[in-house]
C-alpha positions as CSV (number, residue, x, y, z in Angstrom):
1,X,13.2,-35.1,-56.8
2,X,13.8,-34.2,-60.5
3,X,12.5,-32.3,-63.1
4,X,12.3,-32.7,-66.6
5,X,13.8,-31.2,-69.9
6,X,10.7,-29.6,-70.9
7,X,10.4,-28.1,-67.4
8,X,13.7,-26.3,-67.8
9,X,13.3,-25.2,-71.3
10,X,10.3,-23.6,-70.2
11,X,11.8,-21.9,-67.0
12,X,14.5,-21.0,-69.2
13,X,12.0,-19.1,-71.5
14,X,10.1,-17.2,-68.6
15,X,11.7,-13.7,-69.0
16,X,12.3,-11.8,-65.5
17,X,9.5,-8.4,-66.3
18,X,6.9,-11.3,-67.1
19,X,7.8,-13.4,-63.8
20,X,7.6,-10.1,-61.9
21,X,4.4,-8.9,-63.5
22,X,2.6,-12.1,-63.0
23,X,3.9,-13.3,-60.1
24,X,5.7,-10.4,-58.1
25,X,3.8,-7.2,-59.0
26,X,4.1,-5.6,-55.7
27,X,8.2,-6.4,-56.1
28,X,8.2,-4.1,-59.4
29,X,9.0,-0.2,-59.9
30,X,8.7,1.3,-63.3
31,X,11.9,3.6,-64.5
32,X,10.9,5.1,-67.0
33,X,9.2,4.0,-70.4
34,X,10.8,0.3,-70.8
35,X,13.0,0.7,-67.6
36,X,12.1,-1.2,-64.1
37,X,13.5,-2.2,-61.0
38,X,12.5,-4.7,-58.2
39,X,11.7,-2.6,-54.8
40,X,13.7,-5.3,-52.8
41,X,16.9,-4.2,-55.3
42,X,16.7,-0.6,-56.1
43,X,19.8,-1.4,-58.2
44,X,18.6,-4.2,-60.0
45,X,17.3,-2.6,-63.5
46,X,15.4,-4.3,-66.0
47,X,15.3,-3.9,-69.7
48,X,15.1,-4.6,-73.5
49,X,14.6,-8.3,-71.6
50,X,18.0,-8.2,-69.7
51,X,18.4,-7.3,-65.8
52,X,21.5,-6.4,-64.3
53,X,22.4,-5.9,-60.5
54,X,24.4,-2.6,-60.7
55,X,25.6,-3.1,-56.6
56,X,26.5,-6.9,-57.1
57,X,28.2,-6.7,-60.6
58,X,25.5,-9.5,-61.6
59,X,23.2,-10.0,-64.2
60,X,21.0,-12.2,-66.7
61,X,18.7,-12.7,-69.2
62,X,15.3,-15.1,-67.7
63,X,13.5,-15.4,-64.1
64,X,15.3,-18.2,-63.9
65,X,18.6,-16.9,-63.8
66,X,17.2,-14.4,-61.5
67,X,15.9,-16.9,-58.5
68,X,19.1,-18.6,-58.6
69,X,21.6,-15.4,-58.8
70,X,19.5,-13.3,-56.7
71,X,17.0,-15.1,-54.7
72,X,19.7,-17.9,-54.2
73,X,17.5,-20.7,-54.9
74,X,19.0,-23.7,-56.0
75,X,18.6,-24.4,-60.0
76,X,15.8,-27.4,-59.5
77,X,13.7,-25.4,-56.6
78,X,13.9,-22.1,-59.2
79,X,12.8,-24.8,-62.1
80,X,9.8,-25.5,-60.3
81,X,9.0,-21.7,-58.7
82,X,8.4,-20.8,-62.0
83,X,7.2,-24.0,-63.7
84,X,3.8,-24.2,-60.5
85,X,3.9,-20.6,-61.0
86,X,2.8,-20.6,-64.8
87,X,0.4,-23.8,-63.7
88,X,-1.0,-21.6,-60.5
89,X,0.4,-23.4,-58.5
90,X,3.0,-22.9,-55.2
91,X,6.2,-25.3,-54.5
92,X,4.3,-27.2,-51.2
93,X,7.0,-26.5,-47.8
94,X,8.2,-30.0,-47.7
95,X,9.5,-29.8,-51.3
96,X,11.0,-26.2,-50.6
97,X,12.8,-27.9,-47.6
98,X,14.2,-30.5,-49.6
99,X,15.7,-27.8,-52.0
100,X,17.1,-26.2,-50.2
101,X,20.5,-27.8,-48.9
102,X,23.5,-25.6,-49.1
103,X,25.0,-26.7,-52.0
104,X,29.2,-26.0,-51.4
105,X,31.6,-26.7,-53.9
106,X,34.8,-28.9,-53.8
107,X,37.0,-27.5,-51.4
108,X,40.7,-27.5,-51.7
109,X,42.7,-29.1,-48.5
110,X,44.3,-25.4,-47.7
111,X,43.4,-21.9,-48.6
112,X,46.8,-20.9,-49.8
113,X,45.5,-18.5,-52.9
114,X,42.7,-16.9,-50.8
115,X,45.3,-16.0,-47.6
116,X,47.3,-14.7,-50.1
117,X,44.5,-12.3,-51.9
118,X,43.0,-11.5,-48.7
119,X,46.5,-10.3,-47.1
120,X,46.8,-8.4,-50.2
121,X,44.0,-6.5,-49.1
122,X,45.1,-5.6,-45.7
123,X,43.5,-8.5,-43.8
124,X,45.3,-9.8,-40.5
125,X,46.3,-13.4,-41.5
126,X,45.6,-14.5,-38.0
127,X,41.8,-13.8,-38.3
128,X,42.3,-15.6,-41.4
129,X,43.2,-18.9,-39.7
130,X,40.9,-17.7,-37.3
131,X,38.1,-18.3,-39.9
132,X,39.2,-21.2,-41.3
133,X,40.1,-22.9,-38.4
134,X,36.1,-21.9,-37.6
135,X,35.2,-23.4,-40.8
136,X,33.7,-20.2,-41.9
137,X,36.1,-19.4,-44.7
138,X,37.4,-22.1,-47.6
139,X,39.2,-22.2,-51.2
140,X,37.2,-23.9,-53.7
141,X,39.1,-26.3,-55.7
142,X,37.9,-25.9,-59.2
143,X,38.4,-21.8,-59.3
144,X,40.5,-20.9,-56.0
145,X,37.5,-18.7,-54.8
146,X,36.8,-17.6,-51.5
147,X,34.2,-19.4,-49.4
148,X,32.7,-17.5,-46.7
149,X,30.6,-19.8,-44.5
150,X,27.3,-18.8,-42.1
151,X,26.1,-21.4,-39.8
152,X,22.3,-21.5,-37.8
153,X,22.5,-21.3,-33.7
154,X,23.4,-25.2,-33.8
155,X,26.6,-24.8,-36.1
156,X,24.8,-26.3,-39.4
157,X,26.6,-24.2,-42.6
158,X,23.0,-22.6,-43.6
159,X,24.7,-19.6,-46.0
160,X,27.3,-19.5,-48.3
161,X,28.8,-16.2,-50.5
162,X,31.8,-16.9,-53.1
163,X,33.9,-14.1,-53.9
164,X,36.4,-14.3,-56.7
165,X,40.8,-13.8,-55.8
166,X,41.4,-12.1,-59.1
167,X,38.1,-10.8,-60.5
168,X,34.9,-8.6,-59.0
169,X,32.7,-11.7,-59.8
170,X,30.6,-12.9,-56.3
171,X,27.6,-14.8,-55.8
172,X,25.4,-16.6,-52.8
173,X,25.6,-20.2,-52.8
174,X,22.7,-22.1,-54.0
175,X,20.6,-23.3,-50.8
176,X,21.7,-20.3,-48.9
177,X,19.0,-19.2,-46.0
178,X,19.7,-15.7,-46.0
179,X,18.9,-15.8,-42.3
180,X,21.9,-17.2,-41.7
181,X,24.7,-14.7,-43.0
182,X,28.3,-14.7,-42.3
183,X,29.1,-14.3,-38.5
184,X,31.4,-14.7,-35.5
185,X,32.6,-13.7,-32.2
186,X,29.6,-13.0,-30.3
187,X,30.2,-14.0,-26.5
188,X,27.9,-15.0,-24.8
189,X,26.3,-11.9,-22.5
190,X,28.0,-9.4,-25.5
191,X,25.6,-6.9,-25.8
192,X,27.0,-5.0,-29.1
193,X,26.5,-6.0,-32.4
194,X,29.0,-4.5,-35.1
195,X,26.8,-4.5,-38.9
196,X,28.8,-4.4,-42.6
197,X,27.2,-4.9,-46.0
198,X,30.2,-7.8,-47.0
199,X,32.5,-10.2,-45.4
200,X,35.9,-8.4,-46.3
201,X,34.5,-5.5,-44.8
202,X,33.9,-6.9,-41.3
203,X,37.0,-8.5,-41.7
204,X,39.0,-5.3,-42.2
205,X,37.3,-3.4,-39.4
206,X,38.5,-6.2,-37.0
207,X,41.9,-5.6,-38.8
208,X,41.7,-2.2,-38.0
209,X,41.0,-2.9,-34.2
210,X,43.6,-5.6,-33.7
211,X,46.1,-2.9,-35.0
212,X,44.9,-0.4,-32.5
213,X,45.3,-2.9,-29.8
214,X,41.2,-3.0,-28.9
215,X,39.7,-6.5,-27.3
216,X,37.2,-6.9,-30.5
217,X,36.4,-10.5,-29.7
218,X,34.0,-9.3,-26.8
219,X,31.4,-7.7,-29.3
220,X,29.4,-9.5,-32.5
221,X,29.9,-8.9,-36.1
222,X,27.2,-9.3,-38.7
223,X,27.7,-9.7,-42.8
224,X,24.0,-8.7,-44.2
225,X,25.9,-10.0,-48.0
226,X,24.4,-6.7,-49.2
227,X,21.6,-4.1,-48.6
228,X,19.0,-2.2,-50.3
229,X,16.2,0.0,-49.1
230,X,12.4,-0.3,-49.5
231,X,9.2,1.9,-49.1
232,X,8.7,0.8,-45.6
233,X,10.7,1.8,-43.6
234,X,10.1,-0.6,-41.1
235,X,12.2,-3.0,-43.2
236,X,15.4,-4.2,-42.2
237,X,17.8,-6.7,-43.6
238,X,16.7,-11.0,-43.2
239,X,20.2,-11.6,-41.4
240,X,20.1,-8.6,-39.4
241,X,16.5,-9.6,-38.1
242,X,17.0,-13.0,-37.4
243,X,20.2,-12.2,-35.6
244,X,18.3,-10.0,-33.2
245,X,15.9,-12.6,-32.7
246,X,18.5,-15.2,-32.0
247,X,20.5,-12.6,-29.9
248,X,18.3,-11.3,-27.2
249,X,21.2,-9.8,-25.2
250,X,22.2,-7.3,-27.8
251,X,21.4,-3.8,-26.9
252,X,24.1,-1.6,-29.1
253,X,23.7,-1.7,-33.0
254,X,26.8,-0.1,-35.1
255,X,26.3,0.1,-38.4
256,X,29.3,0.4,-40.8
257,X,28.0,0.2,-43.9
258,X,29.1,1.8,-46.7
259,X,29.7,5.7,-48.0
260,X,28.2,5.5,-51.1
261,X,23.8,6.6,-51.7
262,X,22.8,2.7,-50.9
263,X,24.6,2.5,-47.9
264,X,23.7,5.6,-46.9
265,X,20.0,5.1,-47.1
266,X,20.1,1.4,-46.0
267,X,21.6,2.9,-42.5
268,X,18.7,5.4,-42.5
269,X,16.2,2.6,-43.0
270,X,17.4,0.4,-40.6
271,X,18.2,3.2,-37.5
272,X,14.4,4.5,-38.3
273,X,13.3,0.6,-37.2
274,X,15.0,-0.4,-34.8
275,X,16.0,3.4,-33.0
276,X,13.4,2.5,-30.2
277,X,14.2,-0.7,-29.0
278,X,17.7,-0.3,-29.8
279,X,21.0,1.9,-29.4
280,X,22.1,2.3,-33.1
281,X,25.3,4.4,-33.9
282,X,26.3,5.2,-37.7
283,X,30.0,4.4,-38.1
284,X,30.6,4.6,-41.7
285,X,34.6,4.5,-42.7
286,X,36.5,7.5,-41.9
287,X,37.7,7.4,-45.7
288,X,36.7,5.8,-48.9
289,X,33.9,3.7,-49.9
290,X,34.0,0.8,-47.6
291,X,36.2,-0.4,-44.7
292,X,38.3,-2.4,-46.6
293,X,39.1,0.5,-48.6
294,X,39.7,2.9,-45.5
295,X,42.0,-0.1,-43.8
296,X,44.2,-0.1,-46.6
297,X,44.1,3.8,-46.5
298,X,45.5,3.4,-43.2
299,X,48.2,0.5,-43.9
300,X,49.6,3.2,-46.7
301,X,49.2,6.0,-44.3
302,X,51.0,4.1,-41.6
303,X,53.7,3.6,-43.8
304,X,54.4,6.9,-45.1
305,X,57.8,8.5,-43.3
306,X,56.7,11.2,-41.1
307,X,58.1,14.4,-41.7
């Protein structure tokens, strides 16, 4: 399956408003007088023909960078959304399907430079190994990036997140089934389901547990690779609904997402849906923004002479 050059020089051409207008209208939210946003990213702004992603550091200037940044489409099935889009037309399911592979990069044969940056942060190296040894965490070859693997119920890599050892740049993979988000340790009967917004995050809370001696393994942990919330507020996060479906055991919700107005509403959004069939607890960090931010609070406070 291919496209032509003309196909991508037009893709390339589609600016994001435009897409949205035509094609999304019910995804759009006027700002202000040249100022929009997309109602599944709240933080997502659009202007003067640019759109950035204020919560993911992330931005572009077409719909085409857009479905494969955001939507994580891979560059030829985002070539043809738009391309049958302008003709009327929809990509058919069997050529979706064939898209959409997981498209990981070259990995390195050991993940020296992302042990090293994640220990920086406060991460226990043995859930490192842990990970890797799970093949849920890598090192890419060409630009030492984290990998963070999520696999469907069968073990098949279906998601994949990069995140950058020495700057704030992090993206999806293309091909990634957001259904599938980064995830481990549920045992089989666990009936408590532990929720973050990014990988590092449920890997410092797990941190924080083996440190205080607690049997963590016996619960699940969930990475939604971000949150937002809409006008209904029956929403609630692709990974975090698929999970549940996939996880009919689970009983216990605990949601430790972040302390900042996103996080805080997202938690709202999702305890309002799933409060009745579900015990949800809020259990944001005890200090700053995010876990990994309170776990290395702790690490300094651990280490400060006591008086």
């Amino acid at each position: 399956m291919w496209v032509t050059p003309e196909q991508i020089e037009n893709a390339r051409r589609m600016d994001l408003l435009t897409y949205l207008q035509t094609y999304e209208p019910d995804n759009l939210q006027r700002l202000g007088t040249e100022t929009y946003c997309t109602k599944e990213h709240d933080s997502l702004k659009i202007s003067n023909g640019m759109w950035h992603w204020f919560s993911r550091h992330i931005g572009g200037k077409n719909a085409l960078d857009y479905l494969i940044k955001v939507k994580g489409f891979s560059f030829l099935l985002a070539v043809m959304t738009i391309n049958n889009a302008a003709e009327g037309k929809q990509v058919n399911r069997e050529e979706r399907e064939k898209l959409k592979d997981l498209e990981v990069p070259k990995l390195n044969p050991n993940i020296r430079r992302v042990k090293r940056y994640l220990m920086s942060r406060g991460i226990d190296e043995r859930l490192i190994d842990y990970c890797h040894k799970e093949g849920m965490l890598f090192e890419d070859e060409d630009h030492h990036n984290c990998v963070f693997i999520g696999k469907d119920e069968q073990g098949v890599p279906k998601f994949g997140s990069l995140r950058s050892t020495t700057t704030d740049f992090k993206r999806d993979l293309d091909g990634s089934d957001k259904k599938y988000a980064f995830n481990l340790c549920l045992k089989k009967g666990s009936d408590t389901l532990h929720v973050f917004e990014a990988v590092i995050d449920l890997m410092s809370h797990i941190t924080l547990s083996v440190k205080s001696n607690k049997e963590w393994y016996k619960d699940g942990y969930l990475s939604l690779g971000g949150v937002y919330a809409t006008d209904n507020k029956k929403d609630i996060p692709l990974a975090l609904n698929s999970f549940l479906e996939s996880h009919p055991d689970i009983r216990a919700i605990r949601l430790h997402l972040d302390n900042d107005e996103i996080g805080r509403k997202a938690t709202e959004q999702i305890t309002e849906a799933l409060k009745d069939k579900y015990e949800v607890i809020d259990e944001p960090p005890k200090s700053g923004k995010d876990y990994n931010e309170y776990l290395q609070n702790e690490i300094r406070r651990r280490k400060e002479p006591t008086r």
